[in-house]
Every structure is written in structure tokens, then in C-alpha cells.
C-alpha positions in Angstrom: -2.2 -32.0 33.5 -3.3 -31.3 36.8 -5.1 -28.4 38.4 -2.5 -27.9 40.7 -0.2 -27.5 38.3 -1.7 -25.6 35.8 -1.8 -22.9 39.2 1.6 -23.6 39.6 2.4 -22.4 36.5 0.6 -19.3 37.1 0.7 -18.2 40.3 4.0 -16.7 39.3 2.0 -14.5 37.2 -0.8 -13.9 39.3 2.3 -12.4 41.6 3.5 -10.0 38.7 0.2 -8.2 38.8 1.6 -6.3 41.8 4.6 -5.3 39.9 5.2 -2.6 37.3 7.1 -4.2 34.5 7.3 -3.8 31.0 5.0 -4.9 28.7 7.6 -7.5 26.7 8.7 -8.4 30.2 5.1 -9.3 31.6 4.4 -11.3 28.0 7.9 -12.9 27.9 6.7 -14.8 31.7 3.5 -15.7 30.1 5.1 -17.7 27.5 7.6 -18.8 30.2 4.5 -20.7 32.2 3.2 -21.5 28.9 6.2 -23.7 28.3 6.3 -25.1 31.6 2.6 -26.5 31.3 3.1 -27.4 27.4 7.0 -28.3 26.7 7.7 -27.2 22.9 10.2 -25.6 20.5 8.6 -22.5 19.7 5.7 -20.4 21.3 4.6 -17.4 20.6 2.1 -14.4 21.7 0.4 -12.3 18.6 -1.8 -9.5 19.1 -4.1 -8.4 16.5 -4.2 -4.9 15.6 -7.1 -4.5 12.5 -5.8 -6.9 9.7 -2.6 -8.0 11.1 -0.8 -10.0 13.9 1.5 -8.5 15.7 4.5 -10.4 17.6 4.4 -9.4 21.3 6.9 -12.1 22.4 8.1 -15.2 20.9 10.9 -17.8 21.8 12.3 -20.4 19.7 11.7 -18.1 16.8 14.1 -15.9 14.6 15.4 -12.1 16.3 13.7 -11.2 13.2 9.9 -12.1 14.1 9.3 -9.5 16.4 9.9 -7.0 13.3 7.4 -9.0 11.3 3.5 -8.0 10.5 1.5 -11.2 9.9 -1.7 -10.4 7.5 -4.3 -12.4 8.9 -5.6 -13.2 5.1 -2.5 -14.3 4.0 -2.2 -17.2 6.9 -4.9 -19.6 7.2 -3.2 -21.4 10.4 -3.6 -18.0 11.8 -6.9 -17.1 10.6 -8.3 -20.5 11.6 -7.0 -20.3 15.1 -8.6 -16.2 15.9 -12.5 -17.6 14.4 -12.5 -20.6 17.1 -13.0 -20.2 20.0 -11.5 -23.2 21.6 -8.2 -24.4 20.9 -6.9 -25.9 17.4 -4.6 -28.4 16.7 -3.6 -29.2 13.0 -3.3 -32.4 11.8 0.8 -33.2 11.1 -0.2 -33.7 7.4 -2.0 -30.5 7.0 -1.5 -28.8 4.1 -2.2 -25.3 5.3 1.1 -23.5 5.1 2.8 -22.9 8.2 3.2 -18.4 9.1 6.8 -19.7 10.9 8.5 -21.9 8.1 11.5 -20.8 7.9 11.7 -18.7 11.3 12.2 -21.4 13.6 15.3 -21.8 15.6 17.9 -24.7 14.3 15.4 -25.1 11.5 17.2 -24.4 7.8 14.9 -24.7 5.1 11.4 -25.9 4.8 9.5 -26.9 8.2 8.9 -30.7 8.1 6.2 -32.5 9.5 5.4 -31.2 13.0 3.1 -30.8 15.8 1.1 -27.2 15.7 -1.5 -26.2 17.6 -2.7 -22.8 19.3 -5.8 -20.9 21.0 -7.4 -17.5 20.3 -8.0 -14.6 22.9 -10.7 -12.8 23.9 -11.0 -10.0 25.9 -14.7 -8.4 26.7 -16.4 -10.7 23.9 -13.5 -9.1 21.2 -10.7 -10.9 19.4 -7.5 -9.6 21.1 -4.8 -12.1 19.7 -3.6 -15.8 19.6 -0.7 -17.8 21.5 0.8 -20.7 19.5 2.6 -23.7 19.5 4.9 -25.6 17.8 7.0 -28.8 18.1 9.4 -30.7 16.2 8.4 -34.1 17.7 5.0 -34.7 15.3 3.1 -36.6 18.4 4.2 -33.8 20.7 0.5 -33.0 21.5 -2.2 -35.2 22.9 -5.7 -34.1 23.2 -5.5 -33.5 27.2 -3.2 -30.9 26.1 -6.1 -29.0 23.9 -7.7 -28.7 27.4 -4.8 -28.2 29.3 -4.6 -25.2 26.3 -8.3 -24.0 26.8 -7.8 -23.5 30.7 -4.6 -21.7 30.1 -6.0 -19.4 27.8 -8.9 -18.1 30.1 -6.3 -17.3 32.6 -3.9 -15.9 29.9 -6.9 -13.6 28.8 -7.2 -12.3 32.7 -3.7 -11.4 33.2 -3.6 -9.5 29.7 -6.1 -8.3 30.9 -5.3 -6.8 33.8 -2.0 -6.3 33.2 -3.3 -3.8 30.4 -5.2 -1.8 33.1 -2.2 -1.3 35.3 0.1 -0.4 32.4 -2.6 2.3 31.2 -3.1 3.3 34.7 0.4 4.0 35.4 1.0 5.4 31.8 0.8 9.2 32.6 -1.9 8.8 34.8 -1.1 12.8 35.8 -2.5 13.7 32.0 -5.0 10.3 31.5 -7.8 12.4 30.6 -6.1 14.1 27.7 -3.7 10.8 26.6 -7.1 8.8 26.2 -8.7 11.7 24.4 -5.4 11.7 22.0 -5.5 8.1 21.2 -9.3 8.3 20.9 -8.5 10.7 18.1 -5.6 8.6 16.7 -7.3 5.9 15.8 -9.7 7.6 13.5 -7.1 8.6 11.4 -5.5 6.2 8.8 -3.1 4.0 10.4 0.3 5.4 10.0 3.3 3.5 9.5 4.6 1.6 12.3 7.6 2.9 14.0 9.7 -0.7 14.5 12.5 -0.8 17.1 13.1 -1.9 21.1 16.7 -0.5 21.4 17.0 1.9 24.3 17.7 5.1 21.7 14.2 4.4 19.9 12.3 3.6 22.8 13.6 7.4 24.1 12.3 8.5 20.6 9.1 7.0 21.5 8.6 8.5 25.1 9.9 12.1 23.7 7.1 11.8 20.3 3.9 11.1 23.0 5.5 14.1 25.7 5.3 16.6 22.6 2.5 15.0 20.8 -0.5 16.1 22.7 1.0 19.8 22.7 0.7 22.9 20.3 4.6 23.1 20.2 6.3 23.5 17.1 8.6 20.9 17.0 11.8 21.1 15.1 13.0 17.1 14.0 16.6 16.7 12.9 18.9 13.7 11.8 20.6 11.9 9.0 18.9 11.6 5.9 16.5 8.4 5.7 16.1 8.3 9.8 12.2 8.3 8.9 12.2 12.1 10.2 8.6 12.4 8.4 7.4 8.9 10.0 8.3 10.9 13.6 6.1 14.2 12.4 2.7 11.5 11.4 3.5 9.7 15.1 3.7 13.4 16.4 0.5 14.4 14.5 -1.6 11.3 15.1 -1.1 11.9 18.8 -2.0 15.6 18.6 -5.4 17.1 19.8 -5.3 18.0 16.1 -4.9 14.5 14.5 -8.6 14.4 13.3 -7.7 17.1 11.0 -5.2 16.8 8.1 -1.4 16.7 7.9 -0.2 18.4 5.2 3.6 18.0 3.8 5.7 20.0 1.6 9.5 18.8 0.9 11.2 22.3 1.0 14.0 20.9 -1.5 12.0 19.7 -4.4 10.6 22.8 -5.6 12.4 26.2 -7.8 12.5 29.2 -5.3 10.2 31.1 -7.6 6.9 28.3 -6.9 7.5 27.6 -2.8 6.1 30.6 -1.8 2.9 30.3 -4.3 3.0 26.3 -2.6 3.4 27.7 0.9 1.0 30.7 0.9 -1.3 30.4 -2.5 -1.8 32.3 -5.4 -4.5 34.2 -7.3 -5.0 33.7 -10.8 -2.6 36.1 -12.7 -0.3 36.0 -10.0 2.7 35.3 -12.5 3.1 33.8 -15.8 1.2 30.0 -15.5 -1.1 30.8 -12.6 -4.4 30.3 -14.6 -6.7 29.8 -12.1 -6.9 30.4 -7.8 -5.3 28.3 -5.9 -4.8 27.8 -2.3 -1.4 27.0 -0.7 -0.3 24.5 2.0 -1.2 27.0 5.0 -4.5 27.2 4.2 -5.2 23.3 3.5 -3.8 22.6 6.5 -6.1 24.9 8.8 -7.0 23.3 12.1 -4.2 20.2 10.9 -0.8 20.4 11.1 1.7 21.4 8.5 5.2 19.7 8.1 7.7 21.0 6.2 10.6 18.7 5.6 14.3 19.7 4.2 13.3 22.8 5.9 17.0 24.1 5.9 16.4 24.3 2.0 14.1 27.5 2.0 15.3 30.6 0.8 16.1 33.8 2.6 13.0 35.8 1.1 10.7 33.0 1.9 12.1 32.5 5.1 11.2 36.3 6.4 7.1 35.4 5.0 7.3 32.4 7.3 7.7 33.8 10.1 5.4 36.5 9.7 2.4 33.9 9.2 3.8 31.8 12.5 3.6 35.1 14.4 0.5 36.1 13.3 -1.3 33.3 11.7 -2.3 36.1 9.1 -1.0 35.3 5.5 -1.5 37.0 1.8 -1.5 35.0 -1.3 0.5 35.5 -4.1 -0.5 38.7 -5.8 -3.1 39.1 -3.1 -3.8 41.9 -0.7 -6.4 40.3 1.1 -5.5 38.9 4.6 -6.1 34.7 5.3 -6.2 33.7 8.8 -4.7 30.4 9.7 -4.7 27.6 12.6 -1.5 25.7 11.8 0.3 23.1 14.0 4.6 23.6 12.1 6.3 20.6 12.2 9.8 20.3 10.5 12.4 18.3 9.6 16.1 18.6 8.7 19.6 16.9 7.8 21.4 20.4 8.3 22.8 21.5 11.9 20.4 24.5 11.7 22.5 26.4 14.5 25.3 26.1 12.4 23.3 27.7 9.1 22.2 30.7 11.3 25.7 31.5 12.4 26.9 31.5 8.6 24.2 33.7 7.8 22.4 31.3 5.6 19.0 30.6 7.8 16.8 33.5 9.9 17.7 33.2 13.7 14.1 34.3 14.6 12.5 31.6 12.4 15.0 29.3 13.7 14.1 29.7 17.4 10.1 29.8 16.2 10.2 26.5 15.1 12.7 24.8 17.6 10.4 25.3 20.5 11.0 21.6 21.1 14.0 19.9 18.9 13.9 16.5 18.6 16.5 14.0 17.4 16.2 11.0 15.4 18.8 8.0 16.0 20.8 7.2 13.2 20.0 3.1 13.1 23.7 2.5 13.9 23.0 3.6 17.8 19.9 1.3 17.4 21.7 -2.0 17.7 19.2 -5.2 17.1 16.6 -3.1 15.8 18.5 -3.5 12.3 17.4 -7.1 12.7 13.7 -6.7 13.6 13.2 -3.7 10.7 15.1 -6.3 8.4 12.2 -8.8 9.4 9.4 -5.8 9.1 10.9 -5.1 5.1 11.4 -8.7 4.5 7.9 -9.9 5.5 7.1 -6.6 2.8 8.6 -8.3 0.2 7.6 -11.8 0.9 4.1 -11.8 -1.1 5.3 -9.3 -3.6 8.1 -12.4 -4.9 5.3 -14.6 -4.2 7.0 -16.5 -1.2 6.1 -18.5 1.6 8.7 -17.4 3.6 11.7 -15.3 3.3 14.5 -14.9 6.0 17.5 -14.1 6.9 20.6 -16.5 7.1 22.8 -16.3 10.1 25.3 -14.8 8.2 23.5 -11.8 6.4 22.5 -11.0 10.6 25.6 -10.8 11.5 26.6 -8.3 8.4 23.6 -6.4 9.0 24.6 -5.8 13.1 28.3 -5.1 11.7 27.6 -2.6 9.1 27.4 1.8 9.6 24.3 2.6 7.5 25.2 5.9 6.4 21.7 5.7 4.4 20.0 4.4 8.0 16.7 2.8 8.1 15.7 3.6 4.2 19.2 2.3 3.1 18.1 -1.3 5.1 14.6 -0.7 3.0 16.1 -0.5 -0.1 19.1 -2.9 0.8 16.4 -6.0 1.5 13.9 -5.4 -1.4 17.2 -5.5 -3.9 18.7 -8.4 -1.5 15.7 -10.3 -1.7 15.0 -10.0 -5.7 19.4 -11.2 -5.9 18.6 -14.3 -3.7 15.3 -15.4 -5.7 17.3 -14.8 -8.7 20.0 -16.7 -8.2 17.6 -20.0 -8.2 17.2 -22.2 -10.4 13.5 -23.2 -9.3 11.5 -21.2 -7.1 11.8 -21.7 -3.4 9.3 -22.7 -0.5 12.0 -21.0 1.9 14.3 -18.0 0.4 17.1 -17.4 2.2 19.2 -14.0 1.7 22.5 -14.5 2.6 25.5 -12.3 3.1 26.6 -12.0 -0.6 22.7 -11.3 -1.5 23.2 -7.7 0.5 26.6 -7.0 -0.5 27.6 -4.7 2.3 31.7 -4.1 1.3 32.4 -2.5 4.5 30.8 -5.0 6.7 32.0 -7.9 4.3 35.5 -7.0 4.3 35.1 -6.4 8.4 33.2 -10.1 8.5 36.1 -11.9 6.2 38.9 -10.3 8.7 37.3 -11.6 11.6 36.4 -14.6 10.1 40.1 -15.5 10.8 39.8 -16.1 14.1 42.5 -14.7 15.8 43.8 -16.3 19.0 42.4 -13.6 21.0 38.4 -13.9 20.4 38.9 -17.4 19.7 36.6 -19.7 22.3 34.8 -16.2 22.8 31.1 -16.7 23.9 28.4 -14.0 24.1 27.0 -11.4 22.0 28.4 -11.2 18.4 28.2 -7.3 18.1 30.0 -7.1 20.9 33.1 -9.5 19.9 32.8 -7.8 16.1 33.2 -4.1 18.0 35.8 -5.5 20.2 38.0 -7.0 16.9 37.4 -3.9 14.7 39.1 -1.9 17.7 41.9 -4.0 17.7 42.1 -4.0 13.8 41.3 0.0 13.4 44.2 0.3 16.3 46.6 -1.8 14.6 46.2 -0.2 11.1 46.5 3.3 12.6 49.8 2.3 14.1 51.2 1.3 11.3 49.8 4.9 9.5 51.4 6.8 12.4 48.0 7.6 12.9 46.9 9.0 9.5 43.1 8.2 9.3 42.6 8.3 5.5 46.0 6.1 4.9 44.6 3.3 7.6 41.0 3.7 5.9 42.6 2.8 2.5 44.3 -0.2 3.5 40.5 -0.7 5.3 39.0 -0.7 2.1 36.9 1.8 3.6 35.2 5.2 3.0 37.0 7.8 5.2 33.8 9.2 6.6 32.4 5.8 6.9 35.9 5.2 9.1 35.0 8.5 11.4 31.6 7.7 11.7 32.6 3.8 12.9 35.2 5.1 15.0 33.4 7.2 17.0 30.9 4.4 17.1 33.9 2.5 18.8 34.2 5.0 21.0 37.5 5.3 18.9 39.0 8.8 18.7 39.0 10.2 15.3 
């Protein structure tokens, strides 16, 4: 490989440094030049963030990669490639297992002897990530190409590099004292859960939770039931001038009326029958932290009216107490209830209402999210992968498309549980463990989406020869079919969802999905 066309290669980069683009955009062209210089089947940029690899960009690999976290301890190809410096190439007979058996593209089943080799990168002296490479041809690399590699990753280094700078310079720049100073406080908290999804309705999500993060507002979080509505309050706290203090939670639904206001505000001891001893309530534990309340809709009247008194005046009274408590709380809360709705039917305070909707914020159900399903399938099924005691664990092309078809009334902790009970079926229905589990379509048992996939697995004339996206032809049929069943039903919705075979609010829900009117 020659100098001038390792600069070939990257000069195209060197040019997007002038540009503002996003960041998958700006590591997509990296791995495009990488390809150019090093022909292969799969590449693949990984940053490290503490014990874990995370996919940046990838091609030739599964949708479901980008959703995946790769522990660094649990893959020695990885491991090996971030403690050398220079470029690695493994040895076609290696024995180490391979972190992408099983994701690569036209691969099915276990990845047979191949050519693998990849480079670590350093930025300022510090392990930043690893690119790598992977060919089906075994004598695909020669050892010019471990230098060809080496140069490439110095340059690859720069541009992250920089790249980095002008994303964080253009990031807010307006407020870059105060962003820096809330993700300096951020990451001395324990890492929160990752929030998984590139679809256009989470990456709103996103931009909304850092606007209202580094704010005092009380912010008031609604959606479906298993959105993740608490997994949007720890973003919102961990981003907040307070996230060095503690977040503390109470789940307004799972507690008697008679013991939330003794959890809410404390007791003393004598208080009522069982209070033995002093005890502190959620307000005060959370001083100087934020306090989220989820199922907040579930609160009674009384308790309601005591609420708001301590949000007006940060001043609150324990439980058979008359001494005052004063209180720095951050309120966060969450509900499944249309809270406007609950104040005109009496059943919720209109005061307290408006206190803690300063700034509402809505969680996508995960059927607006499109492909995300796909890439928090691959975040839960990478889960579950050690805990079966797998190598890998994916998804067959048929369980993706059942996944992209289906509603998910129970959203993203419906997929949870759906792929930890999908991934126990498939492993069960073996007669010898596996290298490579695949869960198929019958492993996830979706009825609505199976019934939807068997119809269109017909192939009518109309879609037949079709090319393009397969959400897109599968939203396309379903119209067709919903409109033909609904003539037939002179247009009664819960006749045509029983010859469906599906729930009626399931129907509505897909309908309006379908842009369908219901």
C-alpha cells in the first residue's frame, strides 16, 4: 500500500473536518476509507467506555450490533487488541473466540476459519477504542497490511480526535461552561443505565433530557407503562447541577394510603400504631438530590394537598411532629395517566398539577421508535448471552422482521422480558448446547405479529418483486389487509379485529400507527 494512497483514502476525511456532521456520519466515512485501503467483510469502530466496548459504526455486521455492549473481560480478541499498541492479527487457527460469531452478515451459524485482525486507539496517551477487521477469505491479510493498519490508525486517532473537539465545540457552546460542569459531575455518579435508540423520536428524547437536565425545573415525565420513564428521570438527574447528590425514588402505587405520607414526609416514633422508632422520610433523604416520584397519578387527595405545601415552601412536618424540616428537593415524576384529564374529573389537585409540570416531557412508546426494537433486542440479548453461558446469541432474520412488525403495548420492558423468555425457549429446544443460539420467530411468539407475518408471507401479486425496506412493505400490506377486512365489516372495528385475530385496542393502536382512521 502506497503513501499516496493511504492519503487518498483520507483526504476525504481530512475534508469533513470542515463540516458539521453527525457523529455516526463522521465514523460511518472512517470505516468507509478503511475499507477502501483494507477490502474486507466486516469492519468495525468500538469505543470503550470503563469496562465495555461500545459499537460506534459497524458494516457487514448484524442491525443488532449497534445495541450490543461488549465486556472487555469476556472477549480476549478484544482485550488483546486495546493492551497492544500496534496492530494484531490472529492466527486463522486461533482458538480465542471470536466477539462477532454469529453477527456477521450471510454468515448462519458458527464463524469458520477466517482472517481477523484489528488496531487499538489512543488518544492523549489513553485507550479510547479499537477498529477491526474481518474476512472470510483466511489469507485475506498479509503483513504489509499490519502496517498499512498501524499508519491508518494514527490518522484515524487525529480525526477522532478532532472531530471530538468540533462536535463539543458546537454542542451548546452558548452554555459550555455549565454543560462541561454537568458532565464533570455525571461521571462521578454510578453509571446509569444506557438509554439505547437512533430513531428520530428517541434522539428528540435525548436533546429534550440534556435542555431540562442542567435546570431546577420540575419536570413532569409521562407515557405508556414500561417506556423506561424512571431510566429518563436518572438521565435527567445525572445531568443536573445536583447529580453528585442522591436520587431518591418512591413508586406512588405500591404503598397503602395510610404509610405514603409517613414515606413521603417521616415519622416520629409513636406516630401511629408500628412506628417504633424516628424515621426520616424520602424529602429529607433526598436534600440537596433530587426526588422522583413515579405512578404519581396514584397519590391520594389528602396527600396530594401536603405535597404541595412542601414544593411551595420547602418546609415540611413529620408525621406526628410539629417541628418544621427545611428541604432542598429537585421533583421529578412520572406517569401512565393523562394527568389533565384526572384534574378535570376531580381526581388530581390542579395546583399540584401545574407545580410539577413546569416542563412535561413525553416518552415514545417503542412503536414510533422504528429499528430501535432491533438494536435494544441486541442490548437484552448480549444481557442474556453469559447468563445461558453462550458464545453468541442472535437474532434470525425472521424473529427481526416479527419484532419490526409487532405493537408493543408493554414497550421496551415487554422486548426485555420477551428476549430473556425467547432466549431460555430457543436454548431449550436443543438437544446439545450451541456455539451460536439462534432465536427464531416461534422462540418470541408474538400472535399479532405472527399472524400479520403468515398473511404476508403469501405474497400477494401486489408486493411481489417489491424491494426496499421491510417495515415499510409490512405497513403497506397490513393497510391493504385492515382495509379489506373493514370493508367486509361495513366498517365495524371490533368485527374486522376478530377475524384479525387481534386485540381491539391493539387494532386502534396499529391503525393509528398506519395512519389508519379508527
Amino acid at each position: 500500500m502506497t503513501a499516496n494512497a493511504l492519503l487518498s483514502a483520507f483526504l476525504p476525511l481530512v475534508a469533513d473536518l470542515s463540516r458539521e456532521l453527525p457523529e455516526s456520519e463522521r465514523y460511518r466515512r472512517l470505516l468507509d476509507a478503511l475499507r477502501q485501503l483494507l477490502p474486507c467483510d466486516a469492519t468495525a469502530l468500538l469505543r470503550l467506555e470503563g469496562e465495555q466496548l461500545v459499537p460506534l459504526a459497524v458494516h457487514g455486521l448484524s442491525a443488532d450490533t449497534l445495541g450490543r455492549r461488549f465486556k472487555v473481560a469476556e472477549h480476549p480478541r478484544l482485550k488483546a487488541l486495546l493492551e497492544n499498541r500496534e496492530p494484531t492479527h490472529f492466527a486463522a487457527d486461533s482458538d480465542l473466540p471470536d466477539p462477532y460469531d454469529g453477527l456477521v452478515d450471510g454468515v448462519h451459524g458458527h464463524l469458520e476459519v477466517h482472517d481477523c485482525m484489528g488496531c487499538s486507539l489512543y488518544l492523549d496517551e489513553r485507550p479510547w477504542g479499537v477498529l477491526t477487521l474481518d474476512a472470510l477469505d483466511a489469507a485475506c491479510f498479509s503483513p504489509d497490511d499490519l502496517n498499512t493498519l498501524a499508519a491508518f490508525s494514527n490518522l484515524a486517532a487525529a480525526t477522532v480526535k478532532a472531530g471530538e473537539r468540533i462536535h463539543s465545540l458546537a454542542r451548546d457552546a452558548h452554555d459550555q461552561h455549565q454543560l462541561a460542569e454537568a458532565y464533570k459531575q455525571a461521571a462521578g455518579q454510578a453509571q446509569a443505565k444506557e438509554m439505547i435508540g437512533q430513531s428520530p423520536a428517541h434522539k428528540r428524547l435525548v436533546e429534550e433530557i440534556a435542555l431540562v437536565g442542567n435546570s431546577e425545573l420540575s419536570v413532569l415525565i409521562s407515557g405508556e407503562t414500561g417506556v423506561g420513564k424512571e431510566l429518563v428521570a436518572q438521565a435527567i438527574h445525572a445531568q443536573s447541577p445536583r447529580a453528585k447528590a442522591p436520587m431518591i425514588s418512591l413508586n406512588c402505587a405500591a404503598l397503602p394510603e395510610t404509610l405514603v405520607e409517613s414515606e413521603l414526609f417521616g415519622h416520629v416514633r409513636g406516630a401511629f400504631s408500628g412506628a417504633v422508632n424516628e424515621r426520616r422520610g424520602k424529602f429529607e433523604l433526598a436534600d440537596g438530590g433530587t426526588l422522583f416520584l413515579d405512578e404519581l397519578g396514584e397519590l391520594p387527595l389528602p396527600v396530594q394537598a401536603k405535597l404541595l405545601r412542601v414544593l411551595q415552601s420547602g418546609q415540611l412536618q413529620r408525621v406526628g411532629s410539629d417541628k418544621e424540616h427545611h428541604v432542598n428537593v429537585r421533583v421529578l415524576a412520572a406517569t401512565n395517566r393523562d394527568l389533565a384529564e384526572e384534574v378535570r374529573a376531580g381526581r388530581f389537585r390542579a395546583d399540584l398539577y401545574h407545580r410539577l409540570s413546569v416542563y412535561p416531557l413525553r416518552v415514545p412508546p417503542l412503536r414510533e421508535r422504528g429499528r430501535d426494537v432491533l438494536l435494544l433486542a441486541g442490548f437484552f440479548l448480549e444481557d442474556n448471552r453469559p447468563r445461558l453461558g453462550l458464545r453468541s446469541l442472535r437474532l434470525a432474520s425472521d424473529a427481526q422482521a416479527a419484532l419490526l412488525a409487532y405493537d408493543w403495548p408493554g414497550n421496551v420492558r415487554e422486548l426485555e422480558h420477551l428476549i430473556g423468555r425467547a432466549s431460555l425457549k430457543a436454548l431449550a429446544a436443543c438437544s446439545e448446547r450451541p456455539r451460536i443460539l439462534s432465536v427464531q420467530a416461534v422462540d418470541l411468539a408474538l400472535p399479532d405479529s405472527q399472524r400479520m407475518l403468515a398473511m404476508a408471507a403469501a405474497e400477494p401479486p401486489q408486493v411481489k418483486g417489491a424491494v426496499g425496506d421491510l417495515r415499510q412493505h409490512l405497513d403497506d400490506y397490513q393497510r391493504q389487509l385492515i382495509g379489506a377486512c373493514l370493508e367486509r365489516h361495513q366498517g365495524n372495528w371490533a368485527s374486522a379485529a376478530r377475524e384479525l385475530g387481534l386485540d381491539r385496542a391493539n387494532l386502534s393502536r396499529l391503525a393509528k400507527r398506519l395512519n389508519l382512521k379508527a
